[in-house]
N, C-alpha and C positions, 0 to 999 in steps of 0.2 A: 336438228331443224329449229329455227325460229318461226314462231308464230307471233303476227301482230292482225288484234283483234282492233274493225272499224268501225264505228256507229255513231249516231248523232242524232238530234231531231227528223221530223218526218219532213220530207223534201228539202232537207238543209243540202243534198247532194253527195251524201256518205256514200253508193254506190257507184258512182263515177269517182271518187277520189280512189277508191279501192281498189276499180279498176285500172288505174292510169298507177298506183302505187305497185301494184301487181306488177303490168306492163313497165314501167320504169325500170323494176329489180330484174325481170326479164332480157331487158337490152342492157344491163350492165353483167351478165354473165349468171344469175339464179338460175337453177331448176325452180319455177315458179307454180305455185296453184291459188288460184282464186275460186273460194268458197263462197259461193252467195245462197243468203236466205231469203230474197227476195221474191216473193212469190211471182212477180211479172219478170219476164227476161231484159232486165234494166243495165245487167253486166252485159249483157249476151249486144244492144242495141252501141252500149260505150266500144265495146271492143269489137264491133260491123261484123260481128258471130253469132249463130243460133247456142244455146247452152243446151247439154241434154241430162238425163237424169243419170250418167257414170260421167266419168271424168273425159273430156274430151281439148286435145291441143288445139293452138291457136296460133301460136308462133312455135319455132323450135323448145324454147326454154318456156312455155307460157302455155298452161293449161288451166281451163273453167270447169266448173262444176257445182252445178242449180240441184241437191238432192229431190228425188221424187215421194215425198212423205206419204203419198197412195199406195205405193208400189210398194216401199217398205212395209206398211201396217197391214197389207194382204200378206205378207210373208212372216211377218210376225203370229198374225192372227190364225195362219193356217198352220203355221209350228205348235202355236197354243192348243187345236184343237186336237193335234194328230199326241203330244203329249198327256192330253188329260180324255184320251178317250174312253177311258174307262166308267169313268166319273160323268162325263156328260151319256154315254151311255145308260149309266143308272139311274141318271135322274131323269132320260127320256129326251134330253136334249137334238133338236135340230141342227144339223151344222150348218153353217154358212158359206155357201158359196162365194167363191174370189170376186165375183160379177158386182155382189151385190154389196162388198162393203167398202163404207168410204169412212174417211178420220173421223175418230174421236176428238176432243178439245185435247189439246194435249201430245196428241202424236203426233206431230208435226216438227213441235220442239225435238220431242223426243226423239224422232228421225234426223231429223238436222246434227244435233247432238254425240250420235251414234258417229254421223258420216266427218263430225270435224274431228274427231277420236280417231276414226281409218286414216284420214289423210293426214293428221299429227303422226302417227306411228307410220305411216307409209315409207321408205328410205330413196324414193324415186323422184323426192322434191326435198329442196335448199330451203327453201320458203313458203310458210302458208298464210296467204291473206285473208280474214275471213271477212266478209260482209255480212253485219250483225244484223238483226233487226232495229227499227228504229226506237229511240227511247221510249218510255222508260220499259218496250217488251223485252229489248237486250239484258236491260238489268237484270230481270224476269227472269230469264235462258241463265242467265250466268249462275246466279242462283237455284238452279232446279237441280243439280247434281246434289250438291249437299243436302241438299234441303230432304231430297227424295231416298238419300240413303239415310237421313236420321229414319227416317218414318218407317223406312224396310228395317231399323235395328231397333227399333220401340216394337213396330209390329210381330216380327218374328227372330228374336234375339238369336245371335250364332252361338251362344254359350248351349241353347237349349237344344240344340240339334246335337248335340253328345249324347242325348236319350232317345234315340230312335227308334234303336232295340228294343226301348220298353214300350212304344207308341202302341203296339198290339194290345198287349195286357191294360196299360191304362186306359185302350180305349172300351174292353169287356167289364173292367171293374167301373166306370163311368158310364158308359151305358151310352154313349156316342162315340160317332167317329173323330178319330186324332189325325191331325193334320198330316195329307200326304206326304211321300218322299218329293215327289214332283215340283211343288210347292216349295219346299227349304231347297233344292236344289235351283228352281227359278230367281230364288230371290238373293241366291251365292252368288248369279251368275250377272244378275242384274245388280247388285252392288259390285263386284269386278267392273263392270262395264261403265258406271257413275265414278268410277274409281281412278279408272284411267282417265275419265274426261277432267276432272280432279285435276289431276295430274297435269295434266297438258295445258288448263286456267293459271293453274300457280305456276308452273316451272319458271325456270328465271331467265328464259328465252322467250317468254311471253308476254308483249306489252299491247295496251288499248292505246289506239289514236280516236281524240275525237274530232268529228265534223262541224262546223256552227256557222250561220253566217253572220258577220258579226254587227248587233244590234240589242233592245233590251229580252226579246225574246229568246234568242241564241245565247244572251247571258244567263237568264234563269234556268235555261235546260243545262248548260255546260256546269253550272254550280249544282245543281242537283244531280247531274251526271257523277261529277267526282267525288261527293260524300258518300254515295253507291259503292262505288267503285271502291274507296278507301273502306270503306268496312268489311267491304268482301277481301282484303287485303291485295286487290287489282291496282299497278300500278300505271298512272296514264304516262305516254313518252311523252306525248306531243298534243298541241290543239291546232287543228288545222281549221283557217278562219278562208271558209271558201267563198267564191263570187265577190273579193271586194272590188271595189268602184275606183280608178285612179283617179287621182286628186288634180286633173289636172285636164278635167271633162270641162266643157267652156258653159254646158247648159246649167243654167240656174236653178233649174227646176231640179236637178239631181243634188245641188248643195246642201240641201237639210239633210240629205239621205248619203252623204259623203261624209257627212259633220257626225252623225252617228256614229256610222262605222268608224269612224278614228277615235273616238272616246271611247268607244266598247274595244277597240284594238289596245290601247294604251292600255285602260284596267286589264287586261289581259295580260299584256305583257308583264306586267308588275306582279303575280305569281305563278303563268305555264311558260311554256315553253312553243311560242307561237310561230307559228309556217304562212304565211298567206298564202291564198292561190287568187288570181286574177279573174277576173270577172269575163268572160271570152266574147264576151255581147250574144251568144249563143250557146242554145245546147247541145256541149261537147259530145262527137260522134266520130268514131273512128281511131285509128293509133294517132293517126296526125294531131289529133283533136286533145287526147289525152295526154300526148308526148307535150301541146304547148300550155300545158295546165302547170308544168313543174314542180309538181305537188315534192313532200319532201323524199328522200330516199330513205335507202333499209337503214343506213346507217347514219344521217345527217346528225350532226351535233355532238352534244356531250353526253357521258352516259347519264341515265335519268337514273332517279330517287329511289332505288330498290325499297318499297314498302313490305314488309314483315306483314306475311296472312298470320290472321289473328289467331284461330286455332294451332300455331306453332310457335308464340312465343316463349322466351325460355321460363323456364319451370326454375330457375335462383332469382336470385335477390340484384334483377340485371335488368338493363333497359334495352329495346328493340338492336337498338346498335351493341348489344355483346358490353359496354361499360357498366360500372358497377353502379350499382342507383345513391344517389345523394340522399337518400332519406335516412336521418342521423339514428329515428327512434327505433329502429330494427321493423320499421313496417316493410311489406312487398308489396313495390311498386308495379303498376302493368301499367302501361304508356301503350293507346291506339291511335296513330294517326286520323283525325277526322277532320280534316281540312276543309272548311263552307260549314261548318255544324254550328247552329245557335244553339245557345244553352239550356233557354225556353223548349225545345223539342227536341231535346237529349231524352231518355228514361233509360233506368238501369235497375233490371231484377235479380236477384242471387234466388236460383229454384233446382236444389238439391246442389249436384255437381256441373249446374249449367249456367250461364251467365247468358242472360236475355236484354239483346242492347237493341235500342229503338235509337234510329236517329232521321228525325223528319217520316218521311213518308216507309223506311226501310227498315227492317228487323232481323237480325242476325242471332239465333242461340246456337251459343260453343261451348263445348262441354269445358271444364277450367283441366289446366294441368293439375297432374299427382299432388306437387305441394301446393296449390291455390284447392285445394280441397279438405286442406287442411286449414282452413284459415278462416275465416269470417271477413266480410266487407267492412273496413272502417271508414269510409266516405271513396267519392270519387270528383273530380272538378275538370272545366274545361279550361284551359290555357294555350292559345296563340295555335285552336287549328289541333289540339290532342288531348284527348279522353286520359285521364291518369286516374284509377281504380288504387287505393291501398287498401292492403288485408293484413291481418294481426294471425300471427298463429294462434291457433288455440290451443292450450295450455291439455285440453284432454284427449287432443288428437297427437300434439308432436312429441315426439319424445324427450323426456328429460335432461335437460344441460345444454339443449340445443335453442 
């Protein structure tokens, strides 16, 4: 299955593009699903359908699905309660009834999350569209997989659940209680599950299109969009520049705001890979509506830039692309794409076996490969849009003759 993830500024129109992108692969022959996180039914008004909280059809090939993040987190929260009964029973604990609970901060992603995981692995769709949140919460979402299993493998490492056996004894000779089984078992299950969503970000059937409309606003979000993006090693297909104005409108009054949009399309053009969609003089409603938007298809163009997730680059003396690195002094090179990144709001930490990159508003720690752990930082520099990191072995880590 191909998945192409949408998003863009708030009212730039990412939801209607989605939808008409969905519909589009739909009538060209997809099993289609369109994913929206939209919390108003904003797919559900594009494509002249109600959405419901399971997946529900639209057209033959062309199914939506708005996940219900209430509905989920009573079903989570009443698994939680019915596993750890023991324990809230000792401590005297109330349970909570389904009635009375609503989301925490955070379950809602979480929910979303889960449900774009089922319908990636689902084999009953060709295509998953997914309708992100708008920037920079998307960014946010995309990031909360990794981020959430570092914290679960700091918190309760899986090396130490080899001593389970001993958790009894240790806990009489300490004189408190040792963490439940329940508990290392919750959080196997919940790394598995951040694992696969992992999985489905990076795969190499999965690209981001962004939404913008094009002006100086829609320029600073898309340029901060793609540094995001490139750090989480997300690579964008397409930038789809929606609502522009044709040039060929007689009122005067829309010329200055004609003359933008073609200078923000032009810089554009000259690093993404740009789609226009036309301006409808209305808010697109219905298939007919979305059908005359022509947004691009599944497959339009050329293949794009496969960018290399950071956390997988190769562990030799090689750059992103598999060739061998030009660095004559025997340094190892690591080359990251960071395309939009000034130099001024770069930071780079080395903290044990983790490499802590700051770039603008965004912070990425990836733990370094086997042999960048053998190595020390000898500087790093930015050149034309890529982060290039060298390290020296150390002489008391590598081994000799090597």
């Amino acid at each position: 299955m191909r998945t192409i993830l949408i998003t863009g500024p708030g009212g730039s129109g990412r939801t209607t593009v989605a939808a008409a992108t969905a519909a589009g692969a739909a009538r060209e022959g997809a099993r289609t699903l369109l994913l929206s996180a939209d919390r108003t039914d904003t797919a559900g008004a594009a494509l002249g359908c109600a959405t419901g909280a399971r997946p529900s059809r639209v057209t033959e090939r062309l199914s939506v699905w708005r996940p219900d993040a209430v509905e989920r987190f009573r079903e989570d929260l009443t698994a939680f309660q019915d596993r750890a009964a023991s324990v809230l029973d000792l401590l005297g604990a109330s349970r909570l009834d389904g009635e009375e609970v609503t989301p925490l901060p955070g379950a809602e992603e979480l929910s979303f999350l889960r449900a774009l995981r089922d319908a990636a692995l689902s084999e009953r769709y060709d295509l998953l569209v997914v309708d992100l949140p708008p920037l920079p919460g998307a960014l946010a979402l995309l990031a909360l997989p990794e981020e959430l299993r570092r914290y679960l493998r700091r918190l309760l490492p899986p090396e130490r659940q080899a001593a389970r056996a001993l958790r009894p004894v240790l806990g009489r000779l300490a004189g408190v209680p040792m963490p439940a089984e329940w508990l290392y078992e919750t959080a196997s299950r919940w790394d598995v599950e951040l694992a696969a969503v992992e999985a489905v970000l990076t795969d190499r059937h999965t690209a981001v299109r962004l939404v913008a409309e094009p002006g100086p606003a829609g320029a600073d979000a898309v340029r901060t969009a793609t540094l995001g993006l490139a750090l989480r090693g997300l690579r964008t297909e397409a930038l789809v520049a929606n609502r522009v104005l044709p040039e060929t409108v007689p009122d005067p009054w829309l010329a200055g705001l004609i003359a933008q949009q073609r200078k923000t399309l032009d810089e554009w053009a000259a690093t993404y890979r740009v789609h226009t969609v036309a301006h409808l003089g209305r808010d697109p409603r219905g298939t007919d509506d979305l059908t005359a938007l022509a947004v691009p298809g599944v497959n339009d163009g050329p293949a794009p830039v496969e960018w290399p997730v950071v956390a997988d680059l190769p562990h030799s003396r090689t750059a992103p692309s598999g060739e061998p690195s030009t660095a004559a002094d025997g340094h190892l090179v690591w080359q990251i794409p960071l395309p939009g990144a000034i130099r001024d709001d770069l930071d780079l930490v080395r903290r044990g076996d983790e490499l802590v990159i700051t770039a603008g508003p965004f912070r990425r720690i990836v733990p370094l490969p086997s042999a960048l752990r053998r190595c020390t930082v000898a500087g790093a520099g930015l050149r034309e849009g890529e982060l290039r990191i060298r390290f020296v072995p150390d002489p008391a880590l590598w081994p000799a003759g090597r």
